[in-house]
PAZAPA-4460 file (N, C-alpha, C; in steps of 0.05 Angstrom, whole numbers, plus 32768, in hexadecimal, padded with zeros to 4 digits):
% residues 159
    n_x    n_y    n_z   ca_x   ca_y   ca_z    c_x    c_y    c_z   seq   type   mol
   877C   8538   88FB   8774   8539   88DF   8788   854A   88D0     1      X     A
   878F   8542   88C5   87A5   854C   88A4   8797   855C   889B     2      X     A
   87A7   857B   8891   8799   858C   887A   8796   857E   8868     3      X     A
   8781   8580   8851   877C   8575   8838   8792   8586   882C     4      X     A
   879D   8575   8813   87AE   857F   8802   879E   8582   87ED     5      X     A
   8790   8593   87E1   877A   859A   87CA   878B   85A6   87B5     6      X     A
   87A1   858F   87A3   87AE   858F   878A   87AF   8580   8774     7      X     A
   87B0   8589   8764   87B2   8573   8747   87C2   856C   8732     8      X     A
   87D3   855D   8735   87EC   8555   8722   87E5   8551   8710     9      X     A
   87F4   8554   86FC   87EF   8549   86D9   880C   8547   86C5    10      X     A
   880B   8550   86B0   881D   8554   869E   8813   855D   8686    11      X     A
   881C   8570   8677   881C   8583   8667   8820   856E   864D    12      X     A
   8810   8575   8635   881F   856C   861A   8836   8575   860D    13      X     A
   8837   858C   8610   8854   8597   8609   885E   859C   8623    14      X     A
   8859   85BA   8631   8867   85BC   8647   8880   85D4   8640    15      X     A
   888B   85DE   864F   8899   85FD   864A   88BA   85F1   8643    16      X     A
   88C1   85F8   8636   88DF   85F0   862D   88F0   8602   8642    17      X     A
   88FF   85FA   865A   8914   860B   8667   8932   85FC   8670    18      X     A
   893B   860B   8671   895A   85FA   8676   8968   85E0   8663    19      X     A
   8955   85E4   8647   8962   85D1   8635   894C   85B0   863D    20      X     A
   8933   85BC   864D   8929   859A   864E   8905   85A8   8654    21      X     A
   88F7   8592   8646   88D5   859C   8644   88D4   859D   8666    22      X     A
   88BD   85AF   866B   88B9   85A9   8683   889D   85A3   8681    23      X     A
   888C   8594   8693   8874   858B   868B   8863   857E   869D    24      X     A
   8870   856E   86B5   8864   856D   86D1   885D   858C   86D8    25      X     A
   883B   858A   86E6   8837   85A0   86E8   8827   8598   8710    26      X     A
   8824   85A6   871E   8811   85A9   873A   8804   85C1   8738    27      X     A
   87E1   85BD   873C   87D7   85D3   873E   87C8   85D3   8759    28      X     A
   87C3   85EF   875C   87B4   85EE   8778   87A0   85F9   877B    29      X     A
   878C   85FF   878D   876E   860D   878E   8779   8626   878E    30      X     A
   876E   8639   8779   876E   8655   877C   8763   8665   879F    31      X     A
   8772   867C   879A   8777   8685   87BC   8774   86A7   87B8    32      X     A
   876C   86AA   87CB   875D   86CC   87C4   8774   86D3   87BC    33      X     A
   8792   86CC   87CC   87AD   86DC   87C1   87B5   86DC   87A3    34      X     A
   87A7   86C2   8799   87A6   86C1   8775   8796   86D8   8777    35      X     A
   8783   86DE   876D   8774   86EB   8769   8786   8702   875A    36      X     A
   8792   870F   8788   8798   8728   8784   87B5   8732   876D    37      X     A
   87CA   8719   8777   87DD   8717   8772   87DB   8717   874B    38      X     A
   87CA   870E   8740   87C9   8702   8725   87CE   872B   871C    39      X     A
   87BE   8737   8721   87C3   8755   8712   87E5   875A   871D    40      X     A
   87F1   874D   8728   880E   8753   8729   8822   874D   870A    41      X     A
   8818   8737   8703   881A   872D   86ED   8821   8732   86D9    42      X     A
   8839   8733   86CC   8845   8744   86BA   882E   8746   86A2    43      X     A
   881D   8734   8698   880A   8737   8686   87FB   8742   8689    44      X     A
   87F0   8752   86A0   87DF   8760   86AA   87DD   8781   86AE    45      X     A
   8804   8784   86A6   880C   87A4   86A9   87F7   87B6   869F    46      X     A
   87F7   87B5   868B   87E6   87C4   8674   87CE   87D0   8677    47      X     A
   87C5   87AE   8681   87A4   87B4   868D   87A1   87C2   86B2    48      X     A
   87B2   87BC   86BD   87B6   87CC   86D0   87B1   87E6   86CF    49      X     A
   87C2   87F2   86BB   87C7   8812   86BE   87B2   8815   86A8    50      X     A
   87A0   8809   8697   878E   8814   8690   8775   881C   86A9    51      X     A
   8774   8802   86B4   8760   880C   86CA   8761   881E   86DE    52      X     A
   877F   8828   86E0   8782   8841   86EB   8777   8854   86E2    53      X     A
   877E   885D   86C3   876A   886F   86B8   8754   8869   86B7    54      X     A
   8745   8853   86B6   8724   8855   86B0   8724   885B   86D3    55      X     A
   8731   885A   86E4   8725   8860   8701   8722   8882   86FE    56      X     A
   873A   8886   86F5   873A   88AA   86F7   8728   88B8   86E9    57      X     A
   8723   88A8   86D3   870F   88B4   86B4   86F8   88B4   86CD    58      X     A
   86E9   889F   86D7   86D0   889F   86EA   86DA   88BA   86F6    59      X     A
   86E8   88B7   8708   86F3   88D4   8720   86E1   88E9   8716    60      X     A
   86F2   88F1   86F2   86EE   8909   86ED   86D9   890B   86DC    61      X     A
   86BE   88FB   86DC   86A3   88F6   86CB   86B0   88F7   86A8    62      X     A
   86C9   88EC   86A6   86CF   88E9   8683   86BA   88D1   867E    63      X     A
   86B9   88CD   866A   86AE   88BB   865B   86C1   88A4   8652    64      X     A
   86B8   8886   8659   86C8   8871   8663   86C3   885C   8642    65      X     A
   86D9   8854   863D   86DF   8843   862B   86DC   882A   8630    66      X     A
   86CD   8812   8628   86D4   87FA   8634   86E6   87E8   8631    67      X     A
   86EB   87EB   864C   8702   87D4   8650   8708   87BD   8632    68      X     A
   872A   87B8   8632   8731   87A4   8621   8725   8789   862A    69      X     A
   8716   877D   860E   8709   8765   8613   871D   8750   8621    70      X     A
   873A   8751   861B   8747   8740   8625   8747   873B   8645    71      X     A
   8742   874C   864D   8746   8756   866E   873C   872E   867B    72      X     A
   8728   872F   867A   8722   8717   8686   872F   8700   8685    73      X     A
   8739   86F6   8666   8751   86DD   865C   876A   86E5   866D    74      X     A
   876D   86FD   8662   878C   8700   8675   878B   86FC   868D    75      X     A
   8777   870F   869D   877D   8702   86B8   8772   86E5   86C3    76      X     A
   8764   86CF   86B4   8763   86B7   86B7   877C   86AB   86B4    77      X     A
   8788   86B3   869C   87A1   86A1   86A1   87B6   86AA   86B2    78      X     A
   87BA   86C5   86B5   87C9   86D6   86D0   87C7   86BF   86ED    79      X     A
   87A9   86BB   86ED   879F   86AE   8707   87AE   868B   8705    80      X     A
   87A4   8685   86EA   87AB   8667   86ED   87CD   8663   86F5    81      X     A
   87D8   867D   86E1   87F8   867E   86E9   87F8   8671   870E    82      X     A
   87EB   8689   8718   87EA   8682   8730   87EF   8670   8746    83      X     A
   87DD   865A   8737   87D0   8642   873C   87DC   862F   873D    84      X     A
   87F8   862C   8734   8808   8622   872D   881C   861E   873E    85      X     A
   8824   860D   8749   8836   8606   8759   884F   85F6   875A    86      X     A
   8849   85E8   873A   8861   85DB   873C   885E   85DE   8714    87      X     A
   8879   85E1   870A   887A   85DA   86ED   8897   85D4   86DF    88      X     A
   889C   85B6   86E1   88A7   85AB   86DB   88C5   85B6   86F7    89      X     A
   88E0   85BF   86EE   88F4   85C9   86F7   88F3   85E1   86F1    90      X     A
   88E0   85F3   86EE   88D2   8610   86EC   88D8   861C   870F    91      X     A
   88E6   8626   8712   88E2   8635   8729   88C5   8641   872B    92      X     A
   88B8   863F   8742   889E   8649   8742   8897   866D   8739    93      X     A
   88A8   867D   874D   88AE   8698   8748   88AC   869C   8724    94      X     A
   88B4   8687   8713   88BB   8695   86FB   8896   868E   86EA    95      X     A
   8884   867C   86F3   887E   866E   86EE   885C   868B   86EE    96      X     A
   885D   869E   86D6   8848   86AC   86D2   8833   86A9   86C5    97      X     A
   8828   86C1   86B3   880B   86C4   8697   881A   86B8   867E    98      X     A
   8839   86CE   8681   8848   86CE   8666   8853   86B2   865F    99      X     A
   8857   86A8   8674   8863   8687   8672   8846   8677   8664   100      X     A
   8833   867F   8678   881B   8666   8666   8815   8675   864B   101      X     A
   880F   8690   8644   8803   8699   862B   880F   868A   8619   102      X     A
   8834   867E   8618   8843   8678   860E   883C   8652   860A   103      X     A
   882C   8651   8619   882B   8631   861C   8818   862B   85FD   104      X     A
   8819   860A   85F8   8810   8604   85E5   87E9   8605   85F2   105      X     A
   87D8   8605   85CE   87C2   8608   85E2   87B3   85EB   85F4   106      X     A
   87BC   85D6   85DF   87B0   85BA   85F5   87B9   85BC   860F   107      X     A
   87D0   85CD   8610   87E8   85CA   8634   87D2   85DA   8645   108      X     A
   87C6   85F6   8638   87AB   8601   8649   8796   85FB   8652   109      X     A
   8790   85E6   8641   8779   85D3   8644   877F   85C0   865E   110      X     A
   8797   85B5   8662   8799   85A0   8677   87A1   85AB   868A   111      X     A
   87AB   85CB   868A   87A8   85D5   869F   878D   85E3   86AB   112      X     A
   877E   85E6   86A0   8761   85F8   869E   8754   85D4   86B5   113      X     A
   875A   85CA   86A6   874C   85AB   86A7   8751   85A2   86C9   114      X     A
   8771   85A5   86CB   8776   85A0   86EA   8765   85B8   86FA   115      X     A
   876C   85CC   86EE   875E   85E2   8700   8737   85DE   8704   116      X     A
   8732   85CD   86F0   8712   85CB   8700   8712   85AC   8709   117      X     A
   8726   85A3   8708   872A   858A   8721   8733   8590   873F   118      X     A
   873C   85A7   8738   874A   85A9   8759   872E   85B9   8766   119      X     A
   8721   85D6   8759   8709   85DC   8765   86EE   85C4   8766   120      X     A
   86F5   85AC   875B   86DC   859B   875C   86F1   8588   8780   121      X     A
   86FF   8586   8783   8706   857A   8793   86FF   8596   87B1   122      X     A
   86FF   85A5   87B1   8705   85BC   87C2   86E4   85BE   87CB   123      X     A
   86D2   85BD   87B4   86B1   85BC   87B3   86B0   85A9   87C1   124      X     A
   86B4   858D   87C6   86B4   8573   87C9   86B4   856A   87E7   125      X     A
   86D0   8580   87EF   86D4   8584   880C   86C9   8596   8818   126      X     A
   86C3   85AF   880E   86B4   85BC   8819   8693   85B4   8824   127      X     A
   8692   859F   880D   8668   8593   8813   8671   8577   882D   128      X     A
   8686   856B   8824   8687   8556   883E   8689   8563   885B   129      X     A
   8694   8585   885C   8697   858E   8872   867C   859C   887B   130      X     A
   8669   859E   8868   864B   85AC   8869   8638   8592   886C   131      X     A
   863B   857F   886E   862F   8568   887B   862F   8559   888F   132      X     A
   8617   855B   889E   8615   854B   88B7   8626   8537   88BF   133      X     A
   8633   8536   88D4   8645   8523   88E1   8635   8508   88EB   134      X     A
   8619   850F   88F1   8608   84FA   88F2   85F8   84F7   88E4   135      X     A
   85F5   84E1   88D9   85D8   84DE   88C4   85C1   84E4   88DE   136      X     A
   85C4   84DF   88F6   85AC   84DD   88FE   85A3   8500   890A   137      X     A
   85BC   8505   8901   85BF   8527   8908   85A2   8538   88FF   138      X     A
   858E   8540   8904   857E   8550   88FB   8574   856E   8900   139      X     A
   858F   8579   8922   857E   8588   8924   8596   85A0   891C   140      X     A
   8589   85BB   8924   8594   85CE   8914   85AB   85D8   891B   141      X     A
   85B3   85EB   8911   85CD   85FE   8910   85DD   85FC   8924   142      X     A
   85CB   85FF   893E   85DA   85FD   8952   85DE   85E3   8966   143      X     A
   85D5   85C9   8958   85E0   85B4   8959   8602   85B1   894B   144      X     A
   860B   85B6   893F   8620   85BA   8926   862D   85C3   8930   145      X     A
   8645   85B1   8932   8663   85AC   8938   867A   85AE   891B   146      X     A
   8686   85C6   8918   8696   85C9   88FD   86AF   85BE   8911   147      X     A
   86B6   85AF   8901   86C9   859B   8906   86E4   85A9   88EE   148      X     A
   8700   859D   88FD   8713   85A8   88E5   8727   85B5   88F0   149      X     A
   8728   85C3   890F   8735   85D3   8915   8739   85F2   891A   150      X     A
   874B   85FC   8915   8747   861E   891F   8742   8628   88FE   151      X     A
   872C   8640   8903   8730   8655   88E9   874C   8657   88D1   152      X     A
   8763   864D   88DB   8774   8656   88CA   877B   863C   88BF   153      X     A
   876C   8625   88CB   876D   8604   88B9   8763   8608   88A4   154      X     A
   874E   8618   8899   873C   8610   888C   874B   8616   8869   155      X     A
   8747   8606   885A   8755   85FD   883B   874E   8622   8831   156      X     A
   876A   861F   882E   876A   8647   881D   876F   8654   8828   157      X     A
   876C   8651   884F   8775   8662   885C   8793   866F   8866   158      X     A
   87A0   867D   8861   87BF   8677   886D   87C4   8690   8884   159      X     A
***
């Protein structure tokens, strides 16, 4: 059995202008705990980083806590979708961040937002065909159940 490849091609309406040509083929892929972590690396994210350093210390020292910039959540969604991203256009991937998409047109966010809940509806999809009986006539419990697929480190997300 073949790993599933759980990705979604498209193309961008505008697309990022680099090297003198649109770029606009895009590949996205299922978010991965390393998005997650990696997304506060994110040059858009500096700011809010080292604020939450201080709201950690302000707790430390019982100060009285300010709340967080509303932005916090947008930014790091698109930090993440940066992520997500695997292929864009002749974009070297490495260059390929928040600050690059904030910069994008907003329909270009939309069809990327758009692949990104096609690729988690494909990922849902495989995960329920792998949570279903191998036999219809299958009825009995848990420890009838054969997870099929290979070793722990097969499994989609794992590396």
């Amino acid at each position: 059995m073949e790993r599933p490849k759980f990705e979604v091609s498209g193309k961008l309406g505008i697309g990022v202008f680099y090297h003198g040509e649109w770029q606009r083929e895009f590949t996205i892929e299922p978010e991965l705990v390393r998005n997650q972590i990696e997304a506060f690396c994110d040059p858009i994210m500096e700011g809010f980083v080292a604020d939450a350093a201080k709201e950690e210390e302000a707790k430390k020292s019982g100060k009285k806590l300010v709340k967080s910039d509303p932005r916090l959540d947008y930014y790091t969604g698109i930090a993440r979708l940066a992520r997500q991203i695997n292929k864009l256009g002749k974009i070297p991937r490495e260059m390929i961040d928040g600050t690059m998409i904030l910069d994008l047109h907003a329909d270009d966010i939309e069809i990327l937002q758009k692949a990104q809940k096609e690729v988690e509806e494909k990922v849902r999809f495989f995960r329920e065909s792998l949570e279903a009986p191998a036999d219809p006539d299958d009825s009995g419990g848990d420890e009838d159940r054969v997870v099929r697929g290979g070793a722990p480190g097969d499994a989609p997300g794992v590396s």
